[in-house]
C-alpha positions as CSV (number, residue, x, y, z in Angstrom):
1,X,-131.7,-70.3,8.3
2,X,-130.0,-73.5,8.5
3,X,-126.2,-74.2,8.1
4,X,-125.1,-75.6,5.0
5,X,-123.0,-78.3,5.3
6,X,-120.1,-80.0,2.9
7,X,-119.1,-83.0,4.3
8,X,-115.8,-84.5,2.7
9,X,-114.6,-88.4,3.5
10,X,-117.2,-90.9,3.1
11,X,-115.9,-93.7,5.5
12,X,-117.0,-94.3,9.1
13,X,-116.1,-91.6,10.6
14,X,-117.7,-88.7,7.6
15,X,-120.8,-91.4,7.5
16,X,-121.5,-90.7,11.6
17,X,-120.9,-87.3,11.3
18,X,-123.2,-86.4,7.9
19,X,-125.8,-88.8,9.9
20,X,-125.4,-85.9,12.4
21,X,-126.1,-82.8,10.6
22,X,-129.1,-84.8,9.0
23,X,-130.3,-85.3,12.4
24,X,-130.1,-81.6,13.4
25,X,-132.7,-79.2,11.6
26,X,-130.1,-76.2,12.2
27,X,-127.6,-77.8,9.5
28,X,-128.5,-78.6,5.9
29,X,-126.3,-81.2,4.0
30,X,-125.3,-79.5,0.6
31,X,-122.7,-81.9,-0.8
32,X,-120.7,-85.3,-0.1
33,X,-117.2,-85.7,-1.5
34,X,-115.1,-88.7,-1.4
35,X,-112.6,-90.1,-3.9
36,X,-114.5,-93.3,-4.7
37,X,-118.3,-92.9,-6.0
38,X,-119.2,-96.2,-4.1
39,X,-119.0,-94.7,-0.5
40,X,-120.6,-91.1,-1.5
41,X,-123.4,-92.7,-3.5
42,X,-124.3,-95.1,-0.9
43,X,-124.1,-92.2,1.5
44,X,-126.3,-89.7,-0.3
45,X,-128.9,-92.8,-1.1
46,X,-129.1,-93.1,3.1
47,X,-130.0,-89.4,3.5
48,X,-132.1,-88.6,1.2
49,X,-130.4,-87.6,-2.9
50,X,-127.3,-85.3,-1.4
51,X,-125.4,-83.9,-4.2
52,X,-122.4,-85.6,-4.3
53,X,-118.6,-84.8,-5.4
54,X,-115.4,-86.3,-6.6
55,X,-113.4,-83.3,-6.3
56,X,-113.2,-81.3,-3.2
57,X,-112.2,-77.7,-4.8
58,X,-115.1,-78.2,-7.1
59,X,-117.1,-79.6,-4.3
60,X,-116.1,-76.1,-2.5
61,X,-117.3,-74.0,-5.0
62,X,-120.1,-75.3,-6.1
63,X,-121.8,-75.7,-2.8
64,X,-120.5,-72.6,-1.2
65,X,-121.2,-73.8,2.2
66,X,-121.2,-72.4,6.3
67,X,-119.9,-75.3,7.4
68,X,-117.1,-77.8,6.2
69,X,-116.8,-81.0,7.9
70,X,-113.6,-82.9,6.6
71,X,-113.0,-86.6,7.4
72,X,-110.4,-87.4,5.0
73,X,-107.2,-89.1,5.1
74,X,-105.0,-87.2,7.3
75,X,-102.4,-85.6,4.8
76,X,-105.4,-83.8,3.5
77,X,-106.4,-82.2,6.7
78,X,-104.5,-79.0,6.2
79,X,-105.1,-78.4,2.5
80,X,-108.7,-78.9,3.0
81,X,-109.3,-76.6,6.1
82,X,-107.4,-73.9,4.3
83,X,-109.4,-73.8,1.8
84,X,-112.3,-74.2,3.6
85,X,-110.9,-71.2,6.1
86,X,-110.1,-68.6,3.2
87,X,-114.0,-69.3,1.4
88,X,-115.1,-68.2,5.2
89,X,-116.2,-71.3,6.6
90,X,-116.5,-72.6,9.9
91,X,-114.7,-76.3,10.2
92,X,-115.1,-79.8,11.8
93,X,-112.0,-81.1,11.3
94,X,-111.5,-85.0,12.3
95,X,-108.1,-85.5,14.3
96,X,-105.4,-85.3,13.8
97,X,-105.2,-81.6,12.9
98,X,-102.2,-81.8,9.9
99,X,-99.5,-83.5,9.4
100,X,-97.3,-81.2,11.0
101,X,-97.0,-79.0,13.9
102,X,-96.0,-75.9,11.7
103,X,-99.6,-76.5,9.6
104,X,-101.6,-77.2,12.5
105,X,-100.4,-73.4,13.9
106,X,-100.8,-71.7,10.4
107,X,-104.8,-73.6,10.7
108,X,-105.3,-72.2,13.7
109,X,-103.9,-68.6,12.8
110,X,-106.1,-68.3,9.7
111,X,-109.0,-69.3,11.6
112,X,-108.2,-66.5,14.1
113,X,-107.8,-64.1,11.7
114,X,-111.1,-64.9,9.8
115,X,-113.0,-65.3,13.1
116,X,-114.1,-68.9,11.9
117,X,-114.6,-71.8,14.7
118,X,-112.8,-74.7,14.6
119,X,-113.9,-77.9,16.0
120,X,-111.0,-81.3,15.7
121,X,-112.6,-84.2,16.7
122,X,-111.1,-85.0,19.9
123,X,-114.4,-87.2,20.4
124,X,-112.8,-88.8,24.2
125,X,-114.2,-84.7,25.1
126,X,-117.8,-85.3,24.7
127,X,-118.0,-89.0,25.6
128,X,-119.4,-88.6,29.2
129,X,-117.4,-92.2,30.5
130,X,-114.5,-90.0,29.5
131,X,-115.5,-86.7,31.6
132,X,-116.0,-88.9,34.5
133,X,-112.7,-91.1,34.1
134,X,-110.4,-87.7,33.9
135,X,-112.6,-85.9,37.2
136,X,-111.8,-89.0,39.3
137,X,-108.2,-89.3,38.0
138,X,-107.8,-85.6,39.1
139,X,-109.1,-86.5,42.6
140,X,-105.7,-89.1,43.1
141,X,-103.0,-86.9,43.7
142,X,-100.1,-85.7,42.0
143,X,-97.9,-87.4,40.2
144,X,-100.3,-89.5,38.3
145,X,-99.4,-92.9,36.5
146,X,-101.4,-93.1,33.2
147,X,-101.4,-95.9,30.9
148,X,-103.2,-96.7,27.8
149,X,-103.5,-98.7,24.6
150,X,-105.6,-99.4,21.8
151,X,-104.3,-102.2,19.6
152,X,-106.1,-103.4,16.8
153,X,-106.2,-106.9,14.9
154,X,-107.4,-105.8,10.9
155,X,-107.6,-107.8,8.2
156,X,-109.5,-107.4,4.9
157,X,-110.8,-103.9,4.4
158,X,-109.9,-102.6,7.3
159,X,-106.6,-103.6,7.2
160,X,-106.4,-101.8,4.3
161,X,-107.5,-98.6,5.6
162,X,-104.9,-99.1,8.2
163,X,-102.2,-99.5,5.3
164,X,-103.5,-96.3,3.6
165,X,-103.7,-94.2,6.9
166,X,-99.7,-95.6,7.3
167,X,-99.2,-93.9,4.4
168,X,-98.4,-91.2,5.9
169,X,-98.9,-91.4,9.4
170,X,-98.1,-94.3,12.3
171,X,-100.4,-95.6,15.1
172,X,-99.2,-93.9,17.6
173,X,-99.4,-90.5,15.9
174,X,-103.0,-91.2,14.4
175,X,-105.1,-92.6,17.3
176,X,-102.4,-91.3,20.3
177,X,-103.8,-87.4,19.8
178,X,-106.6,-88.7,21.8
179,X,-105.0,-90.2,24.4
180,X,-102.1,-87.8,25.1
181,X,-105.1,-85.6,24.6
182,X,-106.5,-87.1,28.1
183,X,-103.4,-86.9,29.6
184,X,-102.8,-83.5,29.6
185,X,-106.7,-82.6,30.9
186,X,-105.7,-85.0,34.1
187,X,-102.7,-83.7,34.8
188,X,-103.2,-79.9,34.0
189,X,-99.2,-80.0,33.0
190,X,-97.5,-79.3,30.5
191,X,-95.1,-82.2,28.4
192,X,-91.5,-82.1,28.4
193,X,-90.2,-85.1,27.5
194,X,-90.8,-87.6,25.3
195,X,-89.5,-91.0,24.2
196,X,-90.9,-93.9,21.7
197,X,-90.2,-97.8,20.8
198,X,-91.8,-98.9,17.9
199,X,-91.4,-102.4,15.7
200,X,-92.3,-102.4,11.5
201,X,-94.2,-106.0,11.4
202,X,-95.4,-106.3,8.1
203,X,-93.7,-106.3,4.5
204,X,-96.9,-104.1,3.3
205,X,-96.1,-100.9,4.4
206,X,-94.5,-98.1,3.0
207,X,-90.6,-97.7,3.1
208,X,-89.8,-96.1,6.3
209,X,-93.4,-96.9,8.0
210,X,-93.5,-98.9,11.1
211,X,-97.4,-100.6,12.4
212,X,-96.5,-101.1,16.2
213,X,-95.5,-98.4,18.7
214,X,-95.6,-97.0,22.3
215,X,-94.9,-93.4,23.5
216,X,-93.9,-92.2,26.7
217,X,-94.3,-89.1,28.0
218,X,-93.1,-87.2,31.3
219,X,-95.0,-83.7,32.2
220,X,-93.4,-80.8,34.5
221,X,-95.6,-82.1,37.5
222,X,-93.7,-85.3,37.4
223,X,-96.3,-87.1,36.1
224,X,-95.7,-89.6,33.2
225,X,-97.7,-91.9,30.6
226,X,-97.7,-94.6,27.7
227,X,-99.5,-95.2,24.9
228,X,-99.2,-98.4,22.8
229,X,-100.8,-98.7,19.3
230,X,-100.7,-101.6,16.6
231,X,-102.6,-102.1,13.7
232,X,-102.5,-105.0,11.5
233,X,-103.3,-109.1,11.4
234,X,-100.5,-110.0,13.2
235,X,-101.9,-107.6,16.3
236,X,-102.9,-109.7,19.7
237,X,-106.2,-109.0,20.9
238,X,-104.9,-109.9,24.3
239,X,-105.2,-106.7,26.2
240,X,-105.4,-104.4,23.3
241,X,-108.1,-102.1,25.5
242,X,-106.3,-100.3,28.3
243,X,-107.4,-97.1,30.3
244,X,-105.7,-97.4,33.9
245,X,-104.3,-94.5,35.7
246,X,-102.4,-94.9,39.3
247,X,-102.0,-91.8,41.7
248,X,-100.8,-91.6,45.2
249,X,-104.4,-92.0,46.9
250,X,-105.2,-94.9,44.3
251,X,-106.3,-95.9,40.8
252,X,-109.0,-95.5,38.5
253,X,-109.8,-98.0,35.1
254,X,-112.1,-98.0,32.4
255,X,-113.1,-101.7,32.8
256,X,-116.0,-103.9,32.1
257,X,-117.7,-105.6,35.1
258,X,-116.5,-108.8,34.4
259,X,-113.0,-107.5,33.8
260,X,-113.0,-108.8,29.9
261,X,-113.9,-107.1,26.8
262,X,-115.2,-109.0,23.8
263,X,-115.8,-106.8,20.9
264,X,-113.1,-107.1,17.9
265,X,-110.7,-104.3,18.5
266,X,-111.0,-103.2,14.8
267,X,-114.6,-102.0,16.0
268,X,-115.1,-98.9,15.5
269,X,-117.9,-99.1,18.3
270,X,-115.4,-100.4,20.7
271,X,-112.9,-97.8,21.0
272,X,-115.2,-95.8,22.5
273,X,-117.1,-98.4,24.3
274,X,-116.4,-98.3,27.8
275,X,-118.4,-101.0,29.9
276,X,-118.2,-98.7,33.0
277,X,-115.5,-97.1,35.5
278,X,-114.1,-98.7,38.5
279,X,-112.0,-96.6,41.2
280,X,-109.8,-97.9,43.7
281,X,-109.0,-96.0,46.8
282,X,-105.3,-96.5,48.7
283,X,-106.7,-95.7,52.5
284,X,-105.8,-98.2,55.0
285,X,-107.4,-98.9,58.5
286,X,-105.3,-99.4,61.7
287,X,-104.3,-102.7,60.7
288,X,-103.3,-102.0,57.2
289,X,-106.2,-103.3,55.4
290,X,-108.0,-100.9,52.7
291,X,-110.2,-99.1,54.6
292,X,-113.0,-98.7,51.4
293,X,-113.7,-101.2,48.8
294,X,-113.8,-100.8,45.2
295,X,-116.4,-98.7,43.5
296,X,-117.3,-100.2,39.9
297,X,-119.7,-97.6,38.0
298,X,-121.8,-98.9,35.1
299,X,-121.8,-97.2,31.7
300,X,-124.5,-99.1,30.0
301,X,-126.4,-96.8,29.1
302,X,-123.5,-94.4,27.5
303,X,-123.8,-93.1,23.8
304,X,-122.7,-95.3,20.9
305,X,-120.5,-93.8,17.8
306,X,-123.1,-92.3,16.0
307,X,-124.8,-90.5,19.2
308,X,-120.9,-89.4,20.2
309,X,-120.1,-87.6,17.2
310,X,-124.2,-86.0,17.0
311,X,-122.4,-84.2,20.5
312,X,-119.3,-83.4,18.6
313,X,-121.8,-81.4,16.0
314,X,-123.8,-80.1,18.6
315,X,-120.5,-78.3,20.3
316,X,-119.7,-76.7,16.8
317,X,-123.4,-75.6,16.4
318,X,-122.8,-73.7,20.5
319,X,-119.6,-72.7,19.4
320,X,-121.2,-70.8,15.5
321,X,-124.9,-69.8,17.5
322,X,-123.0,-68.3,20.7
323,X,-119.9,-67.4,19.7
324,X,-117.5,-69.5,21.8
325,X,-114.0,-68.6,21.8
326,X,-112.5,-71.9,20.7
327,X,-108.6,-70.4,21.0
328,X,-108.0,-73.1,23.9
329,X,-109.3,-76.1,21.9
330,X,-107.5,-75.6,19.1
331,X,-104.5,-75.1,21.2
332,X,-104.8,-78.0,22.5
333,X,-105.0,-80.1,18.9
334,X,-101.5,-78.4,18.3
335,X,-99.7,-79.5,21.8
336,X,-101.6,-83.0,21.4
337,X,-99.8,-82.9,17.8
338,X,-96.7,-81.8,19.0
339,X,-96.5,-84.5,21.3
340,X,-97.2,-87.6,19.4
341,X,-94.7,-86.3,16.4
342,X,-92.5,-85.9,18.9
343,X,-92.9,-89.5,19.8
344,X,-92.3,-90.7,16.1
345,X,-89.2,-88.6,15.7
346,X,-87.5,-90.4,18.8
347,X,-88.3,-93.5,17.2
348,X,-86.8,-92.5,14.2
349,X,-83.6,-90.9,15.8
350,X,-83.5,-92.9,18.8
351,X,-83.5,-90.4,20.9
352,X,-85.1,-88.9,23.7
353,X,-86.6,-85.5,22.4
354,X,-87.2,-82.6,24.7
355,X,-90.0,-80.1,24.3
């Protein structure tokens, strides 16, 4: 019998994912809730008459599905999957897990307790460019360099999706749970200090909200790592794509072939686009000259957003089917959590915070 499926948040992200479980004859879409009718209506038209929901509670128990996949604004994340957990449901849950470290734990204990799989939609995990850039960055030696960005340049409606995810939540705490994310599975060590810069750039935002901001990190191997994010119409497009990581025997870079990339970086097809992997290697011959010349690997033919997130749904259907233990996973949302709100509290005191 197929798993039935809620899917709350209509926007790109829910839209790739309910194009998922419509795709996979093991799920079975049961209901669409978003807070404006526009995106659920135009949703359920695409897959075929899906009931549809303004209310998530109601949505909840009217459906009473397996499966809840929630793709909401952030500071809904933790109200949703609670409910979700105590009616017995399994969850996909997009990043980042809550909007606090203490809520992301108490997720995680309930699902525990009620032996209900998890999934947070750390998509970098199941994008195979990604598997391939953290094995080689393993291969360069301890301590590794890592440095990333993701800037975008929004205007219109994006921009205002940017403004109502600042609500609540800055750049480098919504989109750097991935990257810190990627750190940690290339170095295998654990954080312990963390520092931020951040700049507020526009007039728009909420009291207290800043658009631009860079992390660093240090780890107990003596590895360290940035992450910049900006959102906004002021945002360069000059280098806004960076995945470069230095270690003693050399470097590795998620780069396109002719070294440029020239997709707008509010594309949500870009941020996982990859264009292919290029690894430099630090050996020298007798005379000092590298010894081994660059290797570029193409990615052409790697899976675009939609195809990315049917993986993500095919993990959670392994995980419900075979009984996976998930306990690491969702570990690993918290300390990816803990990280980046560590990140926004030193911008916000100043200070370098210790974890």
């Amino acid at each position: 019998m197929a798993l039935r499926v809620l899917v709350a948040g209509c926007g790109n992200m829910g839209t790739s994912h309910a194009r998922a479980y419509h795709q996979l004859s093991e799920f079975e879409l049961v209901g669409l809730v978003s807070r404006g009718p526009e995106s659920r209506n135009r949703l359920s038209e695409e897959l075929g008459g899906v009931p549809t929901f303004g209310d998530f509670s109601e949505a909840l128990a009217a459906t009473q599905p397996d499966v809840v996949s929630i793709n909401t604004y952030p500071e809904t994340h933790s109200d949703y999957a609670r409910q979700s957990l105590e009616a017995n449901c399994h969850i996909f849950l997009e990043k980042p897990l809550a909007n606090t470290v203490a809520e992301a734990q108490e997720i995680v204990d309930l699902a525990l307790a009620k032996n209900r799989k998890v999934v947070i939609g750390y998509i970098l995990r199941v994008h195979p460019t990604w598997t391939f850039f953290i094995e080689q960055a393993q291969q360069l030696g301890k301590p590794l360099v890592m440095r990333m960005n993701l800037n975008q340049q929004s205007s219109g409606s994006m921009w205002k999706t940017h403004k109502a995810l600042m609500q609540t939540m800055s750049p480098i705490v919504d989109c750097g749970v991935h990257y810190v994310d990627v750190m940690c599975l290339m170095t295998k060590a654990n954080p312990i200090r963390v520092s931020a810069i951040g700049a507020r750039l526009s007039d728009e935002l909420v009291e207290g909200m800043y658009n631009y901001g860079q992390l660093q990190v240090t780890f107990d191997d003596g590895s360290v790592g940035w992450y910049e994010a900006g959102w906004g119409p002021m945002m360069s497009e000059t280098a806004y794509f960076i995945k470069d990581v230095i270690g003693p025997k050399g470097c590795v870079s998620i780069v396109d072939e002719s070294g440029e990339r020239l997709e707008a970086s509010d594309d949500v097809e870009s941020h996982t686009k990859s264009g292919g992997v290029k690894v430099h290697l630090a050996e020298r011959d007798a005379n000092g000259a590298f010894s081994k010349k660059d290797v570029w690997t193409s990615m052409d033919d790697e899976p675009d957003h939609d195809a990315l997130c049917l993986l993500e749904q095919k993990v959670l259907l392994d995980a419900i089917q075979n009984d996976r233990d998930l306990s690491q996973h969702m570990h690993d949302a918290v300390n990816s959590l803990r990280i980046v709100l560590a990140a926004d509290e030193s911008f916000k005191t100043g200070k370098t915070i210790e974890l």
